[in-house]
N, C-alpha and C positions, 0 to 999 in steps of 0.2 A: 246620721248617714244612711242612704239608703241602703236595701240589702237586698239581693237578689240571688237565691241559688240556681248554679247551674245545672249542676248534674254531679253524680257520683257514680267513678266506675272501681269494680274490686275483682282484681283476678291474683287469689291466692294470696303471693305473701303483700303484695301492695295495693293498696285500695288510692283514691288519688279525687278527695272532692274538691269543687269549684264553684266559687260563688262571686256574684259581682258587689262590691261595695264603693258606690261613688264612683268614680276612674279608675278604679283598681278592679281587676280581674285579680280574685285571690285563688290559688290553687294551694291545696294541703294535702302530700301526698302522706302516707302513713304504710310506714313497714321498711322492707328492702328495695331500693331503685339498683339493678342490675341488669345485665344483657338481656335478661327472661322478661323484665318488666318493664326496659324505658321506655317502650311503646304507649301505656297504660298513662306516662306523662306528658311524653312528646305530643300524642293528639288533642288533650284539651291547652298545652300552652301554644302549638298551631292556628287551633280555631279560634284562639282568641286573639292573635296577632290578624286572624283573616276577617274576623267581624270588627278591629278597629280599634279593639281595647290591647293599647299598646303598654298600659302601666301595671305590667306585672308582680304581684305579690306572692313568692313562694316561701310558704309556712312550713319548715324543715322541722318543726318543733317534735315530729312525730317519727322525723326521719331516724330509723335505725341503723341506715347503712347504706352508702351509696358508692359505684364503683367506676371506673373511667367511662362508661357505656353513660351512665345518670349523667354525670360530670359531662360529656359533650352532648346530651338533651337541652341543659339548662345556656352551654356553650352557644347552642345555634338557636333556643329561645331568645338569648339574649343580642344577637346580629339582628335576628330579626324585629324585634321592638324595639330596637335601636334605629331601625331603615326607618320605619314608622315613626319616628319622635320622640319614642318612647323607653324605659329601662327594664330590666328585669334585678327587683330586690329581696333579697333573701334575708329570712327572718327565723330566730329561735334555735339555730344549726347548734346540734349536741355535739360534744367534741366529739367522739369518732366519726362523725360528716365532717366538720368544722377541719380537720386532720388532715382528709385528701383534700382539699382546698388550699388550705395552708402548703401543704410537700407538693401540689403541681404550679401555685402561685395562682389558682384561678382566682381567687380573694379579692385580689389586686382588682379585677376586671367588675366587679359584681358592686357593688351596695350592698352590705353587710348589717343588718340592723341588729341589736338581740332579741327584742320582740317582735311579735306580730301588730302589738299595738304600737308601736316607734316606728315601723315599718309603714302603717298607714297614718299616723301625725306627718310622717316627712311629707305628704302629697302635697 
């Protein structure tokens, strides 16, 4: 499969890389996603719904903690690669993420993989 990184950006508690594999736009954010930092996620899952790669792969494996702020990042990632064709699927979510997903029902809406690598077999 091919592999192409895109960029990594790190401000404090969240750092947030991306890489292209095949159709898949893989984003792995790592640390805390909250009001401080969904910024840090929302811009590379934007620009990557705006350059066309609509099949998003988000790698929670790293995630420590995400709060309603992250939770509607990932909400209007996923409208948006939705208008485009496309899904947004989440991969590796450690039960305290896996928690607020579960108690607001976002679950339901999402593609729920346990790995990263089941996450890209499903393509």
């Amino acid at each position: 499969m091919d592999r192409e990184t895109v960029g990594s950006v790190n401000r404090g508690r969240l750092q947030v890389e991306v890489r292209t594999e095949g159709r898949n736009e893989v984003v792995r954010p790592a640390g805390e996603l909250d009001h401080h930092t969904a910024e840090l996620l929302r811009a590379p899952l934007d620009e990557a719904v705006e350059r066309g790669r609509v099949r998003l792969v988000v790698d929670c494996s790293q995630l420590d903690f995400c709060d309603s702020t992250g939770l509607n990042v990932l909400l209007g990632a996923r409208l948006k690669a939705e208008a485009g064709g496309g899904g947004v699927h989440l991969a590796g979510m450690r039960p305290v993420v896996a928690r607020v997903f579960e108690i607001t029902g976002a679950e339901a809406v999402f593609t729920v993989h346990s790995t990263l690598e089941d996450a890209l077999a499903d393509d």
